[in-house]
C-alpha positions, 0 to 999 in steps of 0.5 A: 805418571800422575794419579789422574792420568792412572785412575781409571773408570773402575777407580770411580765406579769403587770410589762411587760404591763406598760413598753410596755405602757410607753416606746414600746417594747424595754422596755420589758427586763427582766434587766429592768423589774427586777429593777422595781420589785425591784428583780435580774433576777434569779427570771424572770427565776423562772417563764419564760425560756425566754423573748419571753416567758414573750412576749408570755404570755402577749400576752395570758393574754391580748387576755384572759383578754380583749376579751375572759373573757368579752365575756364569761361575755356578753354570760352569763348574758343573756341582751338584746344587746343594754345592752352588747353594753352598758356595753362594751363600758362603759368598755372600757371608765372607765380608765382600770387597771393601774397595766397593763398600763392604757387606752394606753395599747391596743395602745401599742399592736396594735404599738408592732404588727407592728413589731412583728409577735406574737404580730401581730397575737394575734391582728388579732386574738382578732380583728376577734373575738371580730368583729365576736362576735359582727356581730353575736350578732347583726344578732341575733337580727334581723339586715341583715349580711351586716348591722351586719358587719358594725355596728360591725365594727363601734361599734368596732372602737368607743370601741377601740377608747372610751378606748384611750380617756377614761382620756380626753374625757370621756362618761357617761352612757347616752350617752353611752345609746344614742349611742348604741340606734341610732346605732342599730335603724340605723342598723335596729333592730328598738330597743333600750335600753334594749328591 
C-alpha cells in the first residue's frame, strides 16, 4: 500500500498541529503539509474538501483530545478533587505528544485565535468549559462559588502555564501535591490530598 493511500486524516490533523506549532498558521497549507508527509495534494483531498476543513477539524480534535476526553476521564475515575487536581496538572506538565506539536501547541491556538475567528471561538469555548468543570467540582467539595471561580481560575492559569514550562521548569508530583493542597485549604475546603 502507498503512503498516500495509508495516511489518514489524523495524519494531517498532526501534520497541521506541528506546522501551526512551529512556524504560526500561515504554516498550515496543504502544499506544505503534503511535502512534510512526503505525499501530493491529491491525498489532503482524500480526506478534507478544503483547508479550512482541515483548520476545522484540528480545531474539533484539539477541544476533544485536551478538554473533553480528560474531563470525561476526571468525572469517571471517581477521585477525590485534590487527586483530579493532581492528575491534570501532572498532565499537563509531562511534555505532551510531540506528533502534535509539543508543550507549545496550546500556545499556538491561543496566538491562531488572534486572528482567526474559528480558531478564537474553539478557544472561548474550551477556556468556559474546562473553567466551569473546574468551579463546579470545587463547589462540589464545599468551597463558596466566589472562591470556586477563583480557585479555578488560579488553578486554571497554573495548568496552562505548567504545560508552556513543561521542558524547562518541570514539577515533580510532590510539589504538584503541595500546591493543589495549599490551594484548596486556601479556598476553604480545609482538605488536602486525597481526602
Amino acid at each position: 500500500m502507498n503512503k498516500a493511500k495509508s495516511l489518514g486524516p489524523t495524519d494531517w490533523i498532526k501534520a497541521g498541529f506541528r506546522a501551526l506549532t512551529e512556524h504560526g498558521p500561515e504554516a498550515v497549507r496543504v502544499e506544505k503539509l503534503a511535502r512534510e508527509l512526503g505525499v501530493t495534494k491529491g491525498s489532503f483531498y482524500w480526506h478534507f474538501a478544503d483547508l479550512p476543513a482541515l483548520q476545522a477539524a484540528m480545531l474539533e480534535h484539539w477541544r476533544d483530545v485536551a478538554t473533553e476526553n480528560i474531563i470525561h476521564r476526571s468525572e469517571e475515575s471517581g477521585a477525590p478533587m485534590a487527586t483530579i487536581l493532581e492528575n491534570l496538572l501532572m498532565e499537563a506538565a509531562s511534555n505532551p505528544a510531540a506528533d502534535y506539536g509539543g508543550p507549545q501547541a496550546e500556545s499556538a491556538i491561543r496566538s491562531w485565535a488572534r486572528s482567526h475567528t474559528a480558531a478564537a471561538e474553539t478557544v472561548r469555548q474550551v477556556d468556559r468549559r474546562r473553567l466551569g468543570f473546574l468551579e463546579k467540582n470545587l463547589k462540589a467539595t464545599g468551597v463558596k462559588p466566589r472562591a470556586a471561580k477563583q480557585c479555578a481560575a488560579l488553578y486554571y492559569s497554573t495548568l496552562i502555564g505548567a504545560e508552556q514550562l513543561s521542558e524547562t521548569a518541570p514539577l515533580t508530583r510532590k510539589s504538584i501535591q503541595s500546591y493543589v493542597s495549599f490551594l484548596l485549604r486556601g479556598a476553604g475546603t480545609g482538605k488536602s490530598q486525597g481526602e
